[in-house]
N, C-alpha and C positions, 0 to 999 in steps of 0.2 A: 504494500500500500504506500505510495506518495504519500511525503507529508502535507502537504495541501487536500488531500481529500480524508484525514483526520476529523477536521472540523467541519465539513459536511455532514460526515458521517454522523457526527454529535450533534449533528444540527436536527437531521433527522431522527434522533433517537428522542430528543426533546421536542420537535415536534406532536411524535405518535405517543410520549409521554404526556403530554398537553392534553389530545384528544382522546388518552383514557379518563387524566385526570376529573377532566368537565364533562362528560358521559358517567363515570361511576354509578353517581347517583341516579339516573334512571334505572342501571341496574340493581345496585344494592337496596334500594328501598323497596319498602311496600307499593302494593298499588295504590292506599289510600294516602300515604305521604309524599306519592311524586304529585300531587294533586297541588301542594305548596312550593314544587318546582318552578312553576310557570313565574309566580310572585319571587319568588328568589333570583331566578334568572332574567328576568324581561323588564320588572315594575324600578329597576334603577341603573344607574349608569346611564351614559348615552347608550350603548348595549351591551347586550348581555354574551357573556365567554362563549354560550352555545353557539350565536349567532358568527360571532370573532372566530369560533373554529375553519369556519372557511377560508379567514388571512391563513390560518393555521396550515390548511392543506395546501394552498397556493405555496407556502414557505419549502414545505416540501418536498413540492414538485422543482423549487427553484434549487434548493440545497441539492435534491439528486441530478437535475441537468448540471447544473458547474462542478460537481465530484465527478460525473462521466465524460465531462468536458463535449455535451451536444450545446452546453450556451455559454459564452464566454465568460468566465468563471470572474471577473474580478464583477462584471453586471451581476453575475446570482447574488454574490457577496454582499453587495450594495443595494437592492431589492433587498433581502435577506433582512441586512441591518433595518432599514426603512419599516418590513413590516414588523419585525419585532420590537422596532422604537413605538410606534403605534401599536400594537399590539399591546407591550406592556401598560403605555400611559394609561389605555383605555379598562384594561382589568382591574389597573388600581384605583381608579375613579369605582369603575361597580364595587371592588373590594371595600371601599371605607363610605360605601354610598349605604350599603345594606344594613338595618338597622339588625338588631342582635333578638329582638322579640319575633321577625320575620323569622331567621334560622332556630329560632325554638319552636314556634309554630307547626314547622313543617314536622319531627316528630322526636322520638325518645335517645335515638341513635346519636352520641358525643361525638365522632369524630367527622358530624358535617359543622361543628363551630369552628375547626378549621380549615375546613373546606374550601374555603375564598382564598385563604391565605395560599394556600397550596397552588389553586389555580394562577395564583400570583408569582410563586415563584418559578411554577415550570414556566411562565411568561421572561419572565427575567432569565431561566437557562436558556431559552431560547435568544435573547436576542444576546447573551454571552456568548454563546456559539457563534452568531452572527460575527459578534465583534474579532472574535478569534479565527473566523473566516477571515476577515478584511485583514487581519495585520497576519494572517499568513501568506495572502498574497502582496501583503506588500501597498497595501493601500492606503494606509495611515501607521 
C-alpha cells in the first residue's frame, strides 16, 4: 500500500463508521422508541446527521476514487476536507441544539445520552482523515 492511500483508506473506514454510528438506533431500539427518533433527529439543527449521511457517502465515494487514483487525488482531498469541515460544523450545531428531556423521552436505554456526542466525533474523525489526506499529498 502507498503511503498516500493510508489516509483514504481511514477516510473510508470513518466514513462507514459515521453511517453505522447514526443508523444504530433505528436498529437497537424498540419499535415504540424509534417513534422519538424523528424529534431527535429532524426537530433541531439546521439538519439532522440522518439527512448529513449523504455528504457522508458522497465522502466516500471521493476518498475511494483519489486512493484508486480514477480522480485526481489532491481534488478528492480537498472535496474531502470541504465536506467534512461542513459536515462536522453542522453535527455540532444539532449536537448542542438537542435538549436532554428530548433524549430521555425517547426511552430507558443510557447509552443514547451519548449518542450525539458520538455522532460528533466520528464527524470530526472524518474530516481528521481528510486533513491527513491533504498534508499527505502535500497540500498544506
Amino acid at each position: 500500500m502507498r503511503a498516500e492511500q493510508r489516509p483514504p483508506t481511514a477516510g473510508i473506514v470513518a466514513c462507514l463508521c459515521y453511517l453505522l454510528v447514526v443508523f444504530v438506533p433505528y436498529l437497537a431500539l424498540t419499535e415504540t422508541e424509534r417513534a422519538g427518533l424523528e424529534t431527535y433527529y429532524s426537530a433541531f439543527g439546521v439538519a439532522g446527521p440522518q439527512f448529513l449521511a449523504l455528504l457522508v457517502v458522497v465522502a466516500t465515494v471521493l476518498f475511494a476514487a483519489g486512493r484508486e487514483l480514477r480522480t485526481e487525488p489532491d481534488y478528492a482531498a480537498g472535496l474531502t476536507l470541504v465536506i467534512g469541515m461542513v459536515l462536522t460544523l453542522l453535527v455540532l450545531v444539532w449536537a448542542v441544539s438537542v435538549p436532554e428531556d428530548v433524549v430521555a423521552s425517547i426511552g430507558e436505554v443510557s447509552w443514547l445520552e451519548y449518542h450525539r456526542w458520538v455522532v460528533l466525533a466520528t464527524a470530526v474523525l472524518l474530516t481528521a482523515c481528510s486533513v491527513w489526506y491533504a498534508r499527505a499529498l502535500a497540500l498544506f
